[in-house]
DSSP file (Angstrom, degrees, kcal/mol; ACC not computed):
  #  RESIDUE AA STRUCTURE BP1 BP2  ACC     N-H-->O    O-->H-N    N-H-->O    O-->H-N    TCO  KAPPA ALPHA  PHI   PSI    X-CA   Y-CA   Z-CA
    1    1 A X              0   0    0      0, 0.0     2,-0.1     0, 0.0    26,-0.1   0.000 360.0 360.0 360.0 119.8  -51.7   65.3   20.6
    2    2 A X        -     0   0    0     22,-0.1    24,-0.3     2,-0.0     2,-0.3  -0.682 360.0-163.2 -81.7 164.7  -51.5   61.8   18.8
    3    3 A X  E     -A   25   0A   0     22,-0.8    22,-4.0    24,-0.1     2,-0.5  -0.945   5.0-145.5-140.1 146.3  -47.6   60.6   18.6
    4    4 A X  E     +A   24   0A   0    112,-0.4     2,-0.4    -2,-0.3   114,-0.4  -0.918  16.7 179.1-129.8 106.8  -46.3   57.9   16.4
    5    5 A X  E     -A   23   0A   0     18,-2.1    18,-2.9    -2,-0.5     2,-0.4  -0.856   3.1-173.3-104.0 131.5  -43.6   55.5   17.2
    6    6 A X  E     +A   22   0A   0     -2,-0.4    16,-0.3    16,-0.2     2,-0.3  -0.941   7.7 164.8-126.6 165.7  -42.3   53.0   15.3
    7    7 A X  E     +A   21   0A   0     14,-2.3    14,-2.7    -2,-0.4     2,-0.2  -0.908   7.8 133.3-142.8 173.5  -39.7   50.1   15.9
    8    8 A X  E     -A   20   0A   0     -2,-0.3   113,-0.2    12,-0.2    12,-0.1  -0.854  60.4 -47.9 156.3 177.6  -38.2   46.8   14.7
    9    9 A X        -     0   0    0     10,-0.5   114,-0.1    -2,-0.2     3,-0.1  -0.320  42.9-156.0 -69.5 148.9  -35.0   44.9   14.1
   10   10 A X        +     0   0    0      1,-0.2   113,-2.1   112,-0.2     2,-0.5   0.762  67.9  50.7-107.3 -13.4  -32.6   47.1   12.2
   11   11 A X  E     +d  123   0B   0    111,-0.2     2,-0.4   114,-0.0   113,-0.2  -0.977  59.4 158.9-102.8 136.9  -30.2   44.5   10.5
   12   12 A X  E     -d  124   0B   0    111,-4.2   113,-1.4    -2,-0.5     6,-0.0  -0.961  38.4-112.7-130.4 161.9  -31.2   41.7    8.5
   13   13 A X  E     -d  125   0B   0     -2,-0.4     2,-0.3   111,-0.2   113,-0.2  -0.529  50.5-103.8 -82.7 173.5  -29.8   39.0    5.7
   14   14 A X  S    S+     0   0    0    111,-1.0     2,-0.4     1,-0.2    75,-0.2  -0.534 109.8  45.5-112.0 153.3  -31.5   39.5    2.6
   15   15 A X  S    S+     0   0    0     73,-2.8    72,-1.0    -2,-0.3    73,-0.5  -0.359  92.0 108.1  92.5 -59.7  -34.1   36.6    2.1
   16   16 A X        -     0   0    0     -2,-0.4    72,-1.6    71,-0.2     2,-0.3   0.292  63.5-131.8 -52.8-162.1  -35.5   36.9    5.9
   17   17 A X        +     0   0    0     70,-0.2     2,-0.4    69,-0.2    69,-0.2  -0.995  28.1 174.2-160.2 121.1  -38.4   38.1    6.8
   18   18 A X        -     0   0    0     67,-0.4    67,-1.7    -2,-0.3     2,-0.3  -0.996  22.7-126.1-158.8-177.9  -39.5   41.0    9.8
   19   19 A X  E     - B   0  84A   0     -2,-0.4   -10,-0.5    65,-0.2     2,-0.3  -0.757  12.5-168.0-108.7 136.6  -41.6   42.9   11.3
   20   20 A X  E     -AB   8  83A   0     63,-2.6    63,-3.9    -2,-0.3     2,-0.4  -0.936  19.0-144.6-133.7 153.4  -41.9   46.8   12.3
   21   21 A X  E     -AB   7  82A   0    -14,-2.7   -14,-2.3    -2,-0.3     2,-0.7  -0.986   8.4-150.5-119.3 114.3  -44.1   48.0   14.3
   22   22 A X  E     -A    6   0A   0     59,-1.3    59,-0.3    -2,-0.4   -16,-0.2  -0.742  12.4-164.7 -55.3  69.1  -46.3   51.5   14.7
   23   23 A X  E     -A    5   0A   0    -18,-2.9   -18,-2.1    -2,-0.7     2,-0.3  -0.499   6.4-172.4 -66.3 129.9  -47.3   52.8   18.0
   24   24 A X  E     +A    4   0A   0     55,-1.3     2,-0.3    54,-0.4     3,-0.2  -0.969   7.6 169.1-134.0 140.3  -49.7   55.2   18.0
   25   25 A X  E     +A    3   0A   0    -22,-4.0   -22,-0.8    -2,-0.3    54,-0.0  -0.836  60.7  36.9-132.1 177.9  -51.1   57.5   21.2
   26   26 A X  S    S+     0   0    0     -2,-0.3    -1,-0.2   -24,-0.3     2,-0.1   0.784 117.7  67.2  48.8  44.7  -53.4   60.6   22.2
   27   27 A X  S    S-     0   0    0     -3,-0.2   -24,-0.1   -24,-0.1     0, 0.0  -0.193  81.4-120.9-176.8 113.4  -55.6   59.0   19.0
   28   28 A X     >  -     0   0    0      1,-0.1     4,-0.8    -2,-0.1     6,-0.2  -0.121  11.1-152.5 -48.7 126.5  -57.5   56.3   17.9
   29   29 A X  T  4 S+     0   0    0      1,-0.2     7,-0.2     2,-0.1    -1,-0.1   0.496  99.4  31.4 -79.6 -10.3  -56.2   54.3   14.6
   30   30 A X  T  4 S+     0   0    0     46,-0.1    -1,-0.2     5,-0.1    -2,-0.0   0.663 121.9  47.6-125.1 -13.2  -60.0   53.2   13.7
   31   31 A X  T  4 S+     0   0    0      2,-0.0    -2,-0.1     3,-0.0    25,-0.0   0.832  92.7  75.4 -89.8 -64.0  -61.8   55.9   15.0
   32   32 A X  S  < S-     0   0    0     -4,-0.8    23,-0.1     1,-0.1    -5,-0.0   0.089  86.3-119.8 -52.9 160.9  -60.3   58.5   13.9
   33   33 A X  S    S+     0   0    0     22,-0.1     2,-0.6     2,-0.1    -1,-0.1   0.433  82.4 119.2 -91.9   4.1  -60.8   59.7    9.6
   34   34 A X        -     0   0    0     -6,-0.2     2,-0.9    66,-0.1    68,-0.2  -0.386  57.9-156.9 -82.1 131.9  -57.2   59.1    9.6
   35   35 A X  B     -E  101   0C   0     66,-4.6    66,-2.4    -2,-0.6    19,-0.2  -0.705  13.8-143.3 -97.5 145.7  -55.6   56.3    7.1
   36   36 A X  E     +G   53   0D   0     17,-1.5    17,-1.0    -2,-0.9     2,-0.3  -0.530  21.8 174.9 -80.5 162.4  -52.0   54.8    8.1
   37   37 A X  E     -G   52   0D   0     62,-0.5    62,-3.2    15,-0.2     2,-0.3  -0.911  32.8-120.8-174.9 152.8  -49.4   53.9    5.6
   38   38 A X  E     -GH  51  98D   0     13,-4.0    12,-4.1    -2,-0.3    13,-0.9  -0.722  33.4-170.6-105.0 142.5  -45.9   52.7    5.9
   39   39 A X  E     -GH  49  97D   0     58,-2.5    58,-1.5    -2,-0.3    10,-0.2  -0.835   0.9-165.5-124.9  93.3  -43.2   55.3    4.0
   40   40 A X  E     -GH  48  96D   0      8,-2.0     8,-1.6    -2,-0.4     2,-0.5  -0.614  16.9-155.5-113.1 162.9  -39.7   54.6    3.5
   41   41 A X  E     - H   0  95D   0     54,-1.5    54,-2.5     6,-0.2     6,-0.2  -0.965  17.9-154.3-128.0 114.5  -36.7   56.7    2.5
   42   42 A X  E >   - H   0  94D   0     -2,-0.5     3,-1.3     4,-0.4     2,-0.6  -0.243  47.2 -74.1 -81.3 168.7  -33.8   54.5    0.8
   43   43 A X  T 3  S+     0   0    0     50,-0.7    -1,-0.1     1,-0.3     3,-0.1  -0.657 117.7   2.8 -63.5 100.8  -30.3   56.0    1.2
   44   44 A X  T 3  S+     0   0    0     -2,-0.6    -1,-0.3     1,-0.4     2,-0.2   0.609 115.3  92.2  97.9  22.0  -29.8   59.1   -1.1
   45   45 A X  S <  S-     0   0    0     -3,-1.3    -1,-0.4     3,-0.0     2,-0.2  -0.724  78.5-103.8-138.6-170.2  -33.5   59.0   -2.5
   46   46 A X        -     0   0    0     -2,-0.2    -4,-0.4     1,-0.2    -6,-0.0  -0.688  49.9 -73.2-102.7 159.7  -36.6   60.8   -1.2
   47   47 A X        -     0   0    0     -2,-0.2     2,-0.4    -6,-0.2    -6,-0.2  -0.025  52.1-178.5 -52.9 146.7  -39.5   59.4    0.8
   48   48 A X  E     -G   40   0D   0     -8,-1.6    -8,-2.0    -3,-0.1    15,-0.1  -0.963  27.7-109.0-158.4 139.1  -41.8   57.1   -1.4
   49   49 A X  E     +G   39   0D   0     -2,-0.4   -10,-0.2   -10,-0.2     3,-0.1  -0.184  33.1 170.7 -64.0 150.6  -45.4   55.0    0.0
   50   50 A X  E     -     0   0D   0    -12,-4.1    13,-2.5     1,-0.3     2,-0.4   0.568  58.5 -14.1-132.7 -37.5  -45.1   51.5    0.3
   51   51 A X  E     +GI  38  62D   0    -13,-0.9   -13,-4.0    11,-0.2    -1,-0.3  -0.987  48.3 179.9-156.9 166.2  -48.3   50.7    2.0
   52   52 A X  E     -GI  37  61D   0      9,-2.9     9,-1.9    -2,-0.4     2,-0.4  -0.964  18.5-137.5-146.9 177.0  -51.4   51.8    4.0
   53   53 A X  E     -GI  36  60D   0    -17,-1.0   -17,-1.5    -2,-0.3     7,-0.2  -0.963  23.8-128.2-142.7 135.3  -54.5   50.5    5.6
   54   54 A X     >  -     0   0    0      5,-2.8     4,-0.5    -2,-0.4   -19,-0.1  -0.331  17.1-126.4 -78.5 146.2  -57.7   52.1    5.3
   55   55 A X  T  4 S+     0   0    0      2,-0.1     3,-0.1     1,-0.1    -1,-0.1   0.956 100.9  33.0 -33.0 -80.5  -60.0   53.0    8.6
   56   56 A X  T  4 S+     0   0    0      1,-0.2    -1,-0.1     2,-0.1    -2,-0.0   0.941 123.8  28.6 -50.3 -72.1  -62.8   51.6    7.9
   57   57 A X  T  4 S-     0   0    0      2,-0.1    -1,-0.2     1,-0.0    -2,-0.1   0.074  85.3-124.1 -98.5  27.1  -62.4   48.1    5.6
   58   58 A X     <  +     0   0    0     -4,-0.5    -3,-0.1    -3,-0.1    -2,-0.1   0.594  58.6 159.7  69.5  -6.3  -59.4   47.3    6.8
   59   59 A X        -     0   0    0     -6,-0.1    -5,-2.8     1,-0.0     2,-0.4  -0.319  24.1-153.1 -61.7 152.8  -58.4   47.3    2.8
   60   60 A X  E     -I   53   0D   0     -7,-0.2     2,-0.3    -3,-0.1    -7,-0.2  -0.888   5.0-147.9-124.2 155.0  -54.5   47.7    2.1
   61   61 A X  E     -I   52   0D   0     -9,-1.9    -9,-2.9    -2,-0.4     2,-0.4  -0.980   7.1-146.0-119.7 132.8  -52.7   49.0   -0.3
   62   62 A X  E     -I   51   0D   0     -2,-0.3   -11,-0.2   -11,-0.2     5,-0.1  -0.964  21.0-132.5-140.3 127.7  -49.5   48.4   -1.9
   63   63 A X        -     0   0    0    -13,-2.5     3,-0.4    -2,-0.4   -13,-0.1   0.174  44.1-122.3  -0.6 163.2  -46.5   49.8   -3.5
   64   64 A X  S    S+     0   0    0      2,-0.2     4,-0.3     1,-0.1     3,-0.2   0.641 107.5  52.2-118.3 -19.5  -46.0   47.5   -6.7
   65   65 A X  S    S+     0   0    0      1,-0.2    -1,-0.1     2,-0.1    -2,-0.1   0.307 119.2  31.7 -74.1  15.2  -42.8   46.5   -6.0
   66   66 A X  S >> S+     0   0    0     -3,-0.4     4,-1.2   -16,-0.1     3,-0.9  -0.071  87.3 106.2-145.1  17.5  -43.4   45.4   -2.5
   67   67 A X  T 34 S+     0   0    0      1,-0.3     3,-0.4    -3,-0.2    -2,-0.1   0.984  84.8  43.1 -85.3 -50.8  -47.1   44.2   -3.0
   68   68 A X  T 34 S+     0   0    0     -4,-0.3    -1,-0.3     1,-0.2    -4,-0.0   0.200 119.7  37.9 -94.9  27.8  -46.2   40.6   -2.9
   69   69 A X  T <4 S+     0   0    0     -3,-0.9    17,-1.1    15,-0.1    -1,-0.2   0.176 103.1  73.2-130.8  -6.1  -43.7   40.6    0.0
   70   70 A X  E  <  -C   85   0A   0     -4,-1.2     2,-0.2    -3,-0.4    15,-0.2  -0.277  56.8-163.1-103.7-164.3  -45.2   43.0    2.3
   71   71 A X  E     -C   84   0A   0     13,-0.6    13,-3.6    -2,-0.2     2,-0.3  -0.645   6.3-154.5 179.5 127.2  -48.1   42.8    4.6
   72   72 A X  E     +C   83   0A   0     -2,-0.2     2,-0.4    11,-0.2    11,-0.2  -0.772  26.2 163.0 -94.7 129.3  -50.0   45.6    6.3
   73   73 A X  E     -C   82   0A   0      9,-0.9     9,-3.2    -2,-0.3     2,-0.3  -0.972  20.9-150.7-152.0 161.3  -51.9   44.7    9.5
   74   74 A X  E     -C   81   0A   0     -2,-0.4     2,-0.6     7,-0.3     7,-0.2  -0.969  16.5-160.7-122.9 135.5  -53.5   46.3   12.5
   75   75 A X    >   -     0   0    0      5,-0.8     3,-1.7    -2,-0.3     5,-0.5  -0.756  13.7-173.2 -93.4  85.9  -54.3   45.5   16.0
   76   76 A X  G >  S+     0   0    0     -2,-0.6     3,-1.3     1,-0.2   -47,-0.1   0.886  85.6  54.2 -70.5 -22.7  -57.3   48.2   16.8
   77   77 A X  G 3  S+     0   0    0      1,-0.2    -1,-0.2     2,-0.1    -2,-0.0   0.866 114.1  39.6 -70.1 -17.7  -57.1   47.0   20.8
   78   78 A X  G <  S-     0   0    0     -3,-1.7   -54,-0.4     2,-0.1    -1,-0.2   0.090 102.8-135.3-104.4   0.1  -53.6   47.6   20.9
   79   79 A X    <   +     0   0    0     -3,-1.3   -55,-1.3    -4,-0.5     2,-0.2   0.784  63.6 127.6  60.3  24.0  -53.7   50.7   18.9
   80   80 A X        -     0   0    0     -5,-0.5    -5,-0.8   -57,-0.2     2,-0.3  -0.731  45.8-153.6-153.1 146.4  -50.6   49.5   16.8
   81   81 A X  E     - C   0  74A   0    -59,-0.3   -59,-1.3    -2,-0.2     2,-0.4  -0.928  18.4-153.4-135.1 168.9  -50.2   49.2   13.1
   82   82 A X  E     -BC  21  73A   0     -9,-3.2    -9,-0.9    -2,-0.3     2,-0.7  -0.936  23.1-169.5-151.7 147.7  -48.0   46.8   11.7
   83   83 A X  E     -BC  20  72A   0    -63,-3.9   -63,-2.6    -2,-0.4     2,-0.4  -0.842  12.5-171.9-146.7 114.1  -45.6   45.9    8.4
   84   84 A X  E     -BC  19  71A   0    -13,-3.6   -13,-0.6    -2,-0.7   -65,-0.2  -0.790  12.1-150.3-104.0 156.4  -44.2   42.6    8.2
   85   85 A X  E >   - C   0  70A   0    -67,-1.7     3,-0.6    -2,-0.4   -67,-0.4  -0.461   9.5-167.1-140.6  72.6  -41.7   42.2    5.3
   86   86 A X  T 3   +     0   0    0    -17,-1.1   -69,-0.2     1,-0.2   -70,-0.1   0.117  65.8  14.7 -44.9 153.7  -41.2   38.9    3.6
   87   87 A X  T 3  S-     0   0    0    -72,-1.0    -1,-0.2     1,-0.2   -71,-0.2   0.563  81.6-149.4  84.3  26.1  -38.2   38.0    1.2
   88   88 A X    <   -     0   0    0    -72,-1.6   -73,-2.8    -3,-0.6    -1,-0.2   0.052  15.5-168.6  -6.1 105.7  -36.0   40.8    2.1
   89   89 A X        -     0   0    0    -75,-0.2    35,-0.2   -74,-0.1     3,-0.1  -0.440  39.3-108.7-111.6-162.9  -33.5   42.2   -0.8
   90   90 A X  S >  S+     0   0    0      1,-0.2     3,-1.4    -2,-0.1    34,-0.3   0.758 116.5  62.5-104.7 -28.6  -30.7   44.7   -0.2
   91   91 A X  T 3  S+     0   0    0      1,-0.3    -1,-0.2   -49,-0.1   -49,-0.0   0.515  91.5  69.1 -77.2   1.0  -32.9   47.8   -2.2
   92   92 A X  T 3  S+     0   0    0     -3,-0.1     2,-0.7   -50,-0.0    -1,-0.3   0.289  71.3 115.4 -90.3  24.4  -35.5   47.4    0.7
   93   93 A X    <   +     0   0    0     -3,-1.4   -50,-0.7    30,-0.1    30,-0.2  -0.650  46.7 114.4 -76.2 107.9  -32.6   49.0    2.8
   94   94 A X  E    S-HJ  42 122D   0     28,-1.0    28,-2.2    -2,-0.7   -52,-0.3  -0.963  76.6 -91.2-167.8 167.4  -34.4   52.4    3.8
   95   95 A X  E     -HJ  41 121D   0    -54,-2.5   -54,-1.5    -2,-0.2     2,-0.3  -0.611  46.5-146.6 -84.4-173.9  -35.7   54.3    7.1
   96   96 A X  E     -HJ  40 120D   0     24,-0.7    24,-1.2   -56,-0.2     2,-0.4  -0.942  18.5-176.3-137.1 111.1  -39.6   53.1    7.5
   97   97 A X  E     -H   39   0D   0    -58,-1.5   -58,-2.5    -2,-0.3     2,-0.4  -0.993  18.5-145.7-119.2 151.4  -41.8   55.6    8.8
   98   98 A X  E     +H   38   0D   0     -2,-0.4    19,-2.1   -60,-0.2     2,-0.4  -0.777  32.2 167.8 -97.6 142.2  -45.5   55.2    9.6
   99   99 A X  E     - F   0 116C   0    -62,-3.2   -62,-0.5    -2,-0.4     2,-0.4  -0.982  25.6-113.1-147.0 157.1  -47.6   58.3    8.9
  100  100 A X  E     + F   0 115C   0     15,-7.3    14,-2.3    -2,-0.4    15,-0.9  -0.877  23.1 175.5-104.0 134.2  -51.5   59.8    8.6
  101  101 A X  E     -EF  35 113C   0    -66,-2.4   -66,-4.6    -2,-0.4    12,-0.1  -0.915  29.0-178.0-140.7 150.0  -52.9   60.9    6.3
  102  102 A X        +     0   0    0     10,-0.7    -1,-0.1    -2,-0.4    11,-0.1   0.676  60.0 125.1-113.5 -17.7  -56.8   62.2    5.7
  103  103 A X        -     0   0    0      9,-0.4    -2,-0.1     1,-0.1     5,-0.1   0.203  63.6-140.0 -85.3 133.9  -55.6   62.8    2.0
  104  104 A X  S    S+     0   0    0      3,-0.0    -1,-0.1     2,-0.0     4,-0.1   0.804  80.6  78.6 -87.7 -12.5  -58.0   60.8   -0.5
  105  105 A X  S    S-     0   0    0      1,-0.1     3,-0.2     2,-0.1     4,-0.0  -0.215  80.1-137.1 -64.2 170.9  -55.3   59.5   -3.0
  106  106 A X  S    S+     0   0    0      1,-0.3     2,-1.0     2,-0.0    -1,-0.1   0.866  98.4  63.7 -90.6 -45.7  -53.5   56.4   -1.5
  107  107 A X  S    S-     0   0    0    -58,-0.1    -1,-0.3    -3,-0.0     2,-0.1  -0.759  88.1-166.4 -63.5  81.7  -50.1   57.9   -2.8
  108  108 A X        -     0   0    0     -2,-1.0   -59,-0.1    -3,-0.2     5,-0.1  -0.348  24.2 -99.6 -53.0 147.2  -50.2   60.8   -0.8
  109  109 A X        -     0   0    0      1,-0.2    -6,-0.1    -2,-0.1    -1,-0.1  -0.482  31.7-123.0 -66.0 163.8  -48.1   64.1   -1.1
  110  110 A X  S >  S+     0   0    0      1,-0.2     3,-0.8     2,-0.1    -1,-0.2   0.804 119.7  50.9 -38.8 -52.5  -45.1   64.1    1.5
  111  111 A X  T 3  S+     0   0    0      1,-0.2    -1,-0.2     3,-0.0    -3,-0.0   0.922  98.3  65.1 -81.6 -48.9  -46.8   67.5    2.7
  112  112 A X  T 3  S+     0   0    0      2,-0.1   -10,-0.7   -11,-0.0     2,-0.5   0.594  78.5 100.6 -49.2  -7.5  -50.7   65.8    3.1
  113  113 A X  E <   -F  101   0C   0     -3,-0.8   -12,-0.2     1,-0.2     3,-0.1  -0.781  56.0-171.2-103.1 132.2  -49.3   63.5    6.0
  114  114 A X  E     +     0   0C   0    -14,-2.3     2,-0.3    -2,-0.5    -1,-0.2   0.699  68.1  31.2 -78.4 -29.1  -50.5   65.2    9.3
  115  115 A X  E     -F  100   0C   0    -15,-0.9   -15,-7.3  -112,-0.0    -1,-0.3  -0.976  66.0-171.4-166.2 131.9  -48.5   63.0   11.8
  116  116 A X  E     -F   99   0C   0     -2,-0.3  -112,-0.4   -17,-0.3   -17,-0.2  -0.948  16.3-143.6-113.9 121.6  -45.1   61.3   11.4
  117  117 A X        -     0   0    0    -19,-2.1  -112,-0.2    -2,-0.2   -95,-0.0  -0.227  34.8-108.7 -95.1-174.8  -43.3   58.9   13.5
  118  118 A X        -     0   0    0   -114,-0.4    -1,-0.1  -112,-0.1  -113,-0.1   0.910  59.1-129.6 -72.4 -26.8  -39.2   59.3   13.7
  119  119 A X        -     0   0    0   -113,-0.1     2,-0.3   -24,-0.1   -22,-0.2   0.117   9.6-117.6  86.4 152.0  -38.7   56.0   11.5
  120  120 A X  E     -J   96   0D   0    -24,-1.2     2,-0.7  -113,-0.1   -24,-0.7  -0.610  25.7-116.8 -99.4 173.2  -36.8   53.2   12.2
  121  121 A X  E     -J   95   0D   0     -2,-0.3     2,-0.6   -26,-0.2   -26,-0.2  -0.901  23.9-173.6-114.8 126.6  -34.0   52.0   10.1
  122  122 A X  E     -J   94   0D   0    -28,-2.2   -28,-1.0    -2,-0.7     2,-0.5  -0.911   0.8-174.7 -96.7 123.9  -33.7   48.7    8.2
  123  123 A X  E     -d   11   0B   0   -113,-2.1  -111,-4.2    -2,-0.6     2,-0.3  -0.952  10.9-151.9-130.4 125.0  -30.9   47.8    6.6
  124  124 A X  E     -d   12   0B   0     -2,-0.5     2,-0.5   -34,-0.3  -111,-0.2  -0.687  10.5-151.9 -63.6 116.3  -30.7   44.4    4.3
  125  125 A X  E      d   13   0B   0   -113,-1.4  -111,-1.0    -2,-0.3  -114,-0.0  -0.886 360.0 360.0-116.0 137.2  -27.4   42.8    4.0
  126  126 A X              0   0    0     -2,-0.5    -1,-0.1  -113,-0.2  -113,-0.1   0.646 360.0 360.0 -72.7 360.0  -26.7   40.7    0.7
């Protein structure tokens, strides 16, 4: 049964810059036909992608408002996927969940993601 945890710091000033992290067990992040992608749900809004990274070529993908402040990474010995988050504003205030998806769009439906971590919460302070 894979399970997906993620963590990171949960306040920050707006401007800084951090990292959350995605632990993944009982399944391989490169082996497996599954792609990862970071998901967040702002306060009052519904879940929406911000990024993923494909199995195979390591390609990422990005949200378009976040494309040039985020960063998608993996460590495949460590099992671990990763979203660092540059240049912080107070509307990236949201949980973050990491999720899987086999789904061939990048934007995946809500319902297409197979396995879901709890999320962490970030919150941006102006």
């Amino acid at each position: 049964q894979v399970q997906v945890q993620e963590s990171g710091p949960g306040l920050v000033k707006a401007s800084q810059t951090l990292s959350l992290t995605c632990t993944v067990s009982g399944g391989s992040i490169t082996t497996s036909y599954y792609r990862w992608s970071w998901i967040r749900q702002p306060p009052g809004s519904g879940r929406v992608f911000v990024a993923a990274i494909r199995r195979r070529n390591v390609n990422a993908y990005y949200e378009d408002s976040v494309k040039d402040r985020f960063s998608v990474s993996r460590d495949a010995a460590k099992n671990t996927v990763y979203l660092q988050l540059k240049n912080l504003k107070p509307e990236d205030t949201a949980v973050y969940y990491c999720a899987a998806t086999v789904a061939t769009s990048i934007r995946a439906r809500e319902d297409e993601y197979d396995y879901w971590g709890q999320g962490t919460q970030v919150v941006v302070s102006s």
